[in-house]
N, C-alpha and C positions, 0 to 999 in steps of 0.2 A: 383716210390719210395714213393711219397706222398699216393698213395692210399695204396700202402701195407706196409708203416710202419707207422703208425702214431707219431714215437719217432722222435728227431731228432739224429745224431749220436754223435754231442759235448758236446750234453747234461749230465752233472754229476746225474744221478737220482738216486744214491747212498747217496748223499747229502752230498759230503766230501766238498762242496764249499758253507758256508753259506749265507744264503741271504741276511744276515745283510752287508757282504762283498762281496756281486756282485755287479757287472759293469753293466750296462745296456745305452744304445744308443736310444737315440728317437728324431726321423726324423719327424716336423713337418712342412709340407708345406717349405719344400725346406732346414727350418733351425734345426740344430745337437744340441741337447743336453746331455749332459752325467750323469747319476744320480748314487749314492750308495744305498745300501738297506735299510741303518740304516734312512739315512733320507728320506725316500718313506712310511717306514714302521710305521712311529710317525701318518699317516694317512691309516689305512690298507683296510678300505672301498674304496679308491680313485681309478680310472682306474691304474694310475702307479705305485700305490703300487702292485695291481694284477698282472704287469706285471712280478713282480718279482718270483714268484712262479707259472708263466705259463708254464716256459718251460718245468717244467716233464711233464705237459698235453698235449702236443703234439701237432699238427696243428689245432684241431678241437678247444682246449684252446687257443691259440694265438689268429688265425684270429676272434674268439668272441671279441677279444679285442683291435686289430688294423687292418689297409687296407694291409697290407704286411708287411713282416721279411728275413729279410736275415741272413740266418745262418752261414756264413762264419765272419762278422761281429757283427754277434748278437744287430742288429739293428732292430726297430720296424720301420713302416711307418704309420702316421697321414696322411690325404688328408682335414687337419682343417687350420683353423686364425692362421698363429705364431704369429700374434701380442696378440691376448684374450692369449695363451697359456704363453707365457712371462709374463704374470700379474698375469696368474693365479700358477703358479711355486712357485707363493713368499709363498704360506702358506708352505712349504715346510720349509724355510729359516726365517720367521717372524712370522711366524701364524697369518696371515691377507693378504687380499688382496686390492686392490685399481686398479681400471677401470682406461685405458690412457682415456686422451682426445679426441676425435675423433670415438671412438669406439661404437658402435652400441650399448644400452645398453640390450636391448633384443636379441642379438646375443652373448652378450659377456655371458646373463644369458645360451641359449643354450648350451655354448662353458663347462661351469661351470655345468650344468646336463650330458652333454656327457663324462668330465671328472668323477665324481661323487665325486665334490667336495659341499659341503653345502654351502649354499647361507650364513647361518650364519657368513662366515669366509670375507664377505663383507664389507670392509669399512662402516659405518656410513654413511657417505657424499654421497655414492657411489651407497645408498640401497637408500637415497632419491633422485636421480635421477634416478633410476630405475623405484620408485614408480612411479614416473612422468611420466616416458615413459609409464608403463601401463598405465594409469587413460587415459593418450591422446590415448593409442589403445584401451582403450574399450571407448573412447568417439567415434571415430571415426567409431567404429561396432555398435555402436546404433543410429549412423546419417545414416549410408547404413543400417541397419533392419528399417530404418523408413521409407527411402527410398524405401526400397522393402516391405515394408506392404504396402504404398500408390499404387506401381506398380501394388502389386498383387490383384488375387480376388479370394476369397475361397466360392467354389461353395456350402460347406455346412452350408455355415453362412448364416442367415435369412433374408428374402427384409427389413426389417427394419435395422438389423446392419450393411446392407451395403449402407441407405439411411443415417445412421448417420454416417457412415464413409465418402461418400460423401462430409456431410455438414460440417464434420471436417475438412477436405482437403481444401473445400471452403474457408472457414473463416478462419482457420488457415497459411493455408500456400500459398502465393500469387503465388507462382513461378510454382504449381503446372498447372496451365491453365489461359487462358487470360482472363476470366471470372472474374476467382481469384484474379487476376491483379488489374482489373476494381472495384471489391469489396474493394481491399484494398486501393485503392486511394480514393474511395469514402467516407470512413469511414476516412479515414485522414483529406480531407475538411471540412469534418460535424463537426469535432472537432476544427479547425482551423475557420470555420464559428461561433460556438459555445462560444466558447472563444471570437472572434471578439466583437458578439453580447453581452456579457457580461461586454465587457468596453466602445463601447460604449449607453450603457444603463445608465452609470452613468453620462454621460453629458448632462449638466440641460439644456440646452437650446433643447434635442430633448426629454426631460419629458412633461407628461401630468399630471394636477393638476386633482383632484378626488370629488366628492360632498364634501368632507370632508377638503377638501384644503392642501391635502398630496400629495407631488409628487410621480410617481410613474414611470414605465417602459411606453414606447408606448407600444401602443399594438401591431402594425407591428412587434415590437423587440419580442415580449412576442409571436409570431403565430412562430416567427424562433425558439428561443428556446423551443418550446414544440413541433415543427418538429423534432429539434434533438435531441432530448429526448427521441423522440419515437423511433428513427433508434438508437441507443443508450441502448434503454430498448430492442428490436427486436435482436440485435446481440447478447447482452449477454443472452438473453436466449436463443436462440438458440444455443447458441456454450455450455449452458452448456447443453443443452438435448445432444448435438451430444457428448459431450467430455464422452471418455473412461473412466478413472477415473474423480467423481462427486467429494469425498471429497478432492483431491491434485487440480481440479479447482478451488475449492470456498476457498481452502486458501492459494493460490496462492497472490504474492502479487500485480500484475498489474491487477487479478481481481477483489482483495480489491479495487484496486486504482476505476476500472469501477465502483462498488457498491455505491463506495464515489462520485462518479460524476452524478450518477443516483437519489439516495434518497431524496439528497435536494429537489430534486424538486416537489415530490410526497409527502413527508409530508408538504413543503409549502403548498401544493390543498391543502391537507387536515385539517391542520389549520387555513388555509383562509375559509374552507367551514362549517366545523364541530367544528373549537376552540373555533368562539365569542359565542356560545351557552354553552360552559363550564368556558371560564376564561375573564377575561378582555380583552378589543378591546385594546387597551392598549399594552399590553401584547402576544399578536399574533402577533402584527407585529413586535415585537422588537424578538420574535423567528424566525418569517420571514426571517426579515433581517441576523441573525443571518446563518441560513443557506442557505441562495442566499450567503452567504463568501464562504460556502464552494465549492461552484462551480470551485474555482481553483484547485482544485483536477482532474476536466477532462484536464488539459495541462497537465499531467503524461500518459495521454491517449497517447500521441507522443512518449513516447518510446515504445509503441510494432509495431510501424512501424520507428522504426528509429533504427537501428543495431549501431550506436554511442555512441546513448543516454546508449541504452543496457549497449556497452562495458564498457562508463566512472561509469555507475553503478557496475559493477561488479570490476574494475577497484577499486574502491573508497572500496569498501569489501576490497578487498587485501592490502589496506591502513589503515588498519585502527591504523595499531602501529604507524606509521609516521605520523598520523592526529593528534593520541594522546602526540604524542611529541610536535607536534607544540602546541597544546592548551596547556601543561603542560609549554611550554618555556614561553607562552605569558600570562600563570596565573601567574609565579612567575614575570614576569616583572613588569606587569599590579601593583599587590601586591607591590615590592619593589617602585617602581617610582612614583605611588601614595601617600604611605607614607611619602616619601623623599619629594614628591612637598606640601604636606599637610603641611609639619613641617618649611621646608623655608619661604612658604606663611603667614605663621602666622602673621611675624614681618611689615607686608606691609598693610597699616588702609582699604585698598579699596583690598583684597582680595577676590577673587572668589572661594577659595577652602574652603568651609564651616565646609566639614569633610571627614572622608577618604572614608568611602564606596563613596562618592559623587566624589571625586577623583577619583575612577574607571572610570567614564567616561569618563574624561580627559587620563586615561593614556589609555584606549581601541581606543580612537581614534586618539592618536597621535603618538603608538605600529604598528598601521596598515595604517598610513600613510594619515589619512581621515583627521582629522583638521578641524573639525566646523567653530572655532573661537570662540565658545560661552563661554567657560572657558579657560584660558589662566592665565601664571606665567608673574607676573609682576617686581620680583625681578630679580638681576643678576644671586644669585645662583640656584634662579626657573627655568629659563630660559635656564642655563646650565646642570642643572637635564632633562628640556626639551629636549635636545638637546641630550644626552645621549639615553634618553629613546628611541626617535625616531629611533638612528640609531643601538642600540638592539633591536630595532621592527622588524627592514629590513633586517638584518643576521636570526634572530630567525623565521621569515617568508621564507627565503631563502636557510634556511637549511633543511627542510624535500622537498623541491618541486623536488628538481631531483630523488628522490627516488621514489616518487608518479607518474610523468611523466613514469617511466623505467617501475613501474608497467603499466602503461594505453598501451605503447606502447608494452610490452611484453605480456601484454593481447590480444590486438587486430591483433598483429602479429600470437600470439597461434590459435588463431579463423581464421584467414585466411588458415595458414598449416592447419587446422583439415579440413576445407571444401574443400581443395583442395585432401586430401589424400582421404577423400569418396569419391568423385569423382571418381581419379584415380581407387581406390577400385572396385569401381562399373565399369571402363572402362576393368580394367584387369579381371572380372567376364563379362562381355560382348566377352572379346576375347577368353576365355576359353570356353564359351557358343560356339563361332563362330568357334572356331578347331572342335568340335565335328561337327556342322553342315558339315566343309568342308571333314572332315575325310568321312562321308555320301554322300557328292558332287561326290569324287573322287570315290568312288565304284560307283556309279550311271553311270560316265561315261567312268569309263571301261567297263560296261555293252553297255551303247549305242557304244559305239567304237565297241564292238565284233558285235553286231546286226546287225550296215551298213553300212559300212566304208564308198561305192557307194553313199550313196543315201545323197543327198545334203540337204534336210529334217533333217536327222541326224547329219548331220556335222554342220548345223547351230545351233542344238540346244546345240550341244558338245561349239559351240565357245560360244553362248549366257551362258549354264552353266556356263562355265569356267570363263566368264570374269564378271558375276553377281552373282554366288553362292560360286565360289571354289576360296578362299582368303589363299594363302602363309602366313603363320603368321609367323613359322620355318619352314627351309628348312632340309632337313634329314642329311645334314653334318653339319650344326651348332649345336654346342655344347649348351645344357640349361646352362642356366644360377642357383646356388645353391640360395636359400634363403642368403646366407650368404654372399657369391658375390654381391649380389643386394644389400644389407643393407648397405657394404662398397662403 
């Protein structure tokens, strides 16, 4: 009957039954809902609005548009989420929708293209958690394409691009080989030697005095640091010959940071060497010294070997409105309490608050809990203006930190799920890799099975196949599992 009528027989196709006032039944995964035309039809692009004017089309128009119909009931069947479908019902009823909690957000967006309802009809709240879910699925495809660039090797790129690939692998990414490994710990000490050697260079008792009677560095200290200067000067350039993109390294900001760790010490030589001959001796060392400061700039060198340091930086980005609140609470404080202790102090002949900017100081360090002792209120109402200030210092410091915590920890949480789900990624493309091979296995040894059943030569290499090549991943009565199944 299906093949030779394509009508169904309860069908009105005369159209004495308007669509505005049909009934229509739809079964989605297990749960009935009941819809009218008038309100299906406010949305006429939508799969259920479609439904309403399938049935003169006959079977070939139905099943495009559901998994089954029963005509005795004039029910559709879905084989989808009832929960996404419940959500998504409401533009029907509200004209808007809203994601439950729990709900997969990139499933529920599938669930919303397979009805062909617009994303537009999405909550606010609901379209930036969505965002969110993409941004982390494509972080997570460009952590496995990195992965599998490093993996791979493209036989038509040039001994050179793949000698810089290489040397990008090397230095960049430690986890890649033990070599890698060895590289990155090494470059960590030199930095941590580096720094060592740079404080203690300042303590005079291991200075050497000069023909000129000026202390200066040992020289022992001064052969370590132009060692690691040079492993220092060595790694950044070669990581910029090897890096892919030249202009996104060089203004990168941890390699500004290597650049600022690197220069001082190259233009030091060369004002010590080439300066007394253009400006005063005088005057060269007080540049000198100026940039031997800046040498603290290589302890930032520790975060691109510290995934911490990384996080609390990126961590501290995300903060940055709650940072601004704090300094905004502790300017007005600073401001009001300062002035108030300025104007009490007045009356007291041996005051310490000379004027109000000079007041700032007094309220900055007694807002944040530090307390010199070097400016202090000496009156009673000074002292209880003190005493206020202080403990609006300790709520107004107290109030932006759990917000800033929740970021750090929901950062570094995010960054564990994203390296854990490439992973996964990459193991579930390993297993799909590994059904093809065994799909391959299994013909191979129905082959040797028919060849020699006898011959013990054969039989051993059937068991060695089977139990080293040919891996069960599914078994042919288990049911797959749907994308949407998995994601719930």
């Amino acid at each position: 009957k299906m093949a030779g009528d394509s009508r169904f027989p309860d069908v009105d196709t005369d159209g004495s039954e308007k669509s505005e006032e049909m009934e229509i039944v739809v079964n989605v995964g297990g749960v009935r809902q009941v819809f009218y035309g008038d309100n299906l039809n406010q949305y006429p692009e939508t799969r259920l609005a479609e439904l309403v004017n399938c049935l003169s089309g006959g079977y070939d128009s139905i099943f495009s548009l559901c998994d089954d119909y029963d005509p005795g009931k004039r029910e559709f069947y879905f084989d989808r989420d009832p929960d996404a479908f419940k959500c998504i019902i409401d533009v029907y009823y509200f004209g808007e929708i809203h994601m439950k909690k729990g709900i997969c957000p990139i499933c529920f967006k599938n669930e919303m293209e397979f009805w062909k309802v617009d994303l537009n009809f999405l909550d606010d709240c609901c379209k930036a958690h969505l965002s969110e879910k993409k941004e982390e699925l494509e972080e997570i495809a460009r952590r496995v394409q990195l992965i599998l660039d490093d993996l791979g090797v493209d036989a038509s790129e040039s001994r050179w691009k793949r000698c810089q690939k290489c040397i990008w692998k090397f230095l960049e990414k430690p986890e890649s080989s033990y070599p890698a490994r060895v590289i990155a710990v090494l470059s960590f000490l030199f930095i941590l030697i580096s720094s060592v050697v740079m404080c203690v260079g300042t303590i005079p008792d291991l200075q050497v005095v000069d023909a000129e009677g000026n202390r200066m560095e040992h020289p022992t200290l001064d052969s370590i640091e132009t060692a690691c200067i040079g492993w220092f000067t060595m790694e950044y350039v070669l990581r910029l010959i090897s890096s892919p993109n030249k202009l996104h390294f060089a203004l990168s900001f941890m390699n500004i940071v290597d650049v600022l760790a690197i220069l001082p010490f190259y233009i030091s030589l060369t004002l010590t060497h080439l300066g007394a001959k253009l400006m005063e001796l005088s005057n060269v060392q007080q540049a000198v010294q100026a940039l031997r400061i800046m040498r603290i700039a290589r302890i930032f060198k520790l975060a691109r070997h510290s995934s911490g340091l990384q996080t609390l930086t990126y961590a501290l980005k995300r903060s940055f409105k709650e940072l601004g609140l704090l300094l905004m609470y502790l300017a007005v404080g600073i401001f009001v309490f300062s002035a108030l202790g300025y104007t009490m102090e007045q009356s007291h002949p041996e005051t310490l608050f000379k004027s109000i900017p000079q007041s700032f100081w007094w309220a900055i360090i007694t807002m944040t809990t530090v307390g010199y002792g070097d400016i202090y209120p000496k009156t009673t109402l000074g002292k209880l203006n003190a005493a206020i200030s202080f403990l609006c210092g300790v709520i107004a410091i107290a109030l932006p930190i759990h917000p800033i915590i929740n970021n750090f920890v929901r950062y570094y949480n995010k960054q564990r799920v994203l390296e854990t789900a490439a992973k996964h990624e990459l193991e579930l493309m390993e297993l799909n890799s590994a059904e093809g091979k065994a799909a391959g296995s299994r013909t191979e040894l129905e082959d040797l099975s028919r060849e020699g059943k006898d011959d013990p030569f054969y039989s051993s290499r059937i068991k060695v196949s089977h139990s080293d090549t040919f891996i069960h991943l599914l078994s042919e009565e288990k049911n797959y599992r749907t994308r949407l199944q998995s994601c719930k």
